[in-house]
N, C-alpha and C positions, 0 to 999 in steps of 0.2 A: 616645818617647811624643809629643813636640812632631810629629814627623813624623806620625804618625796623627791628629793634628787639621788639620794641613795638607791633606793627602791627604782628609779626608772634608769640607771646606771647602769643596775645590775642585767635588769631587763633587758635592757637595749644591747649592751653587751653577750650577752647570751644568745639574741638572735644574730647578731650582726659577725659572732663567733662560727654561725653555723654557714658561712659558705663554703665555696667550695675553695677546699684545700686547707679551710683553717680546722682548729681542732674540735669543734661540734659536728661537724658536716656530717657524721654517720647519724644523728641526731636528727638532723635536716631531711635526709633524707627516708629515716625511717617514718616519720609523721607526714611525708609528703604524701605515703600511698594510702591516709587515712583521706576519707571526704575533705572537702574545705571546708565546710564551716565546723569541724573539727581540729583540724591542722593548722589554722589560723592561731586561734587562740593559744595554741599550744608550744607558738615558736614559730610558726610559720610566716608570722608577718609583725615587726616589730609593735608596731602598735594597738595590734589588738590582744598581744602579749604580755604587753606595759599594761593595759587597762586591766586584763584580769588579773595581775601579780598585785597591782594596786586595790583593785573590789577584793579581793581575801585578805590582804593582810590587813587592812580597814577593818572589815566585819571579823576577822578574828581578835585585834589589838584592838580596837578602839570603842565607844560605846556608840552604839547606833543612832545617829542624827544624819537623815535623807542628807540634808545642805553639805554637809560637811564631808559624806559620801563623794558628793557630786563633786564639790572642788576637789578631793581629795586624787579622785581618780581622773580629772580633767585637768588637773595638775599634773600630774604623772606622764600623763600623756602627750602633753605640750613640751616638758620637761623630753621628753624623749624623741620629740621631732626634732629639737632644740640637737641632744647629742648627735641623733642624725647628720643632722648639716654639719655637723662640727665635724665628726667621722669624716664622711663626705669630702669635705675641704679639706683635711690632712693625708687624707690616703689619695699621692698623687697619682 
């Protein structure tokens, strides 16, 4: 479980690093001039960001059980709407 807060942290941080003015933003913007539903995934939008850092590091580290996929990466992601609002509410 520890590990799923970690992992959607990091994630979340890495997109939320990339606006404008912070230190991803060259990052942000180079992925932006890919299609969306490639640009997404890849940073472009927190959450489908967090889902794919969580579906690999799953199916690389752990042994394949669907269930366990699903919470794994529906945790992550929850986890990471969670940092959001936190974000959110701190940066006034």
């Amino acid at each position: 479980m520890i590990e799923i807060l970690k992992i959607s942290l990091i994630a979340y941080m890495f997109s939320a690093l990339g606006e404008e003015g912070k230190i991803f933003h060259f990052y942000r913007r180079l992925i932006c001039r890919l299609p969306e539903w490639l640009c997404r995934p890849m940073g472009g939008c927190f959450i489908c960001f967090t889902g794919q850092v969580c579906l690999w590091y799953f199916i690389f580290t752990k042994p394949f059980n669907i269930v366990e996929l699903l919470f794994f990466v529906s945790a992550g992601i929850f986890a990471s709407m969670v940092w959001n609002k936190l974000y959110q509410w701190l940066k006034i």
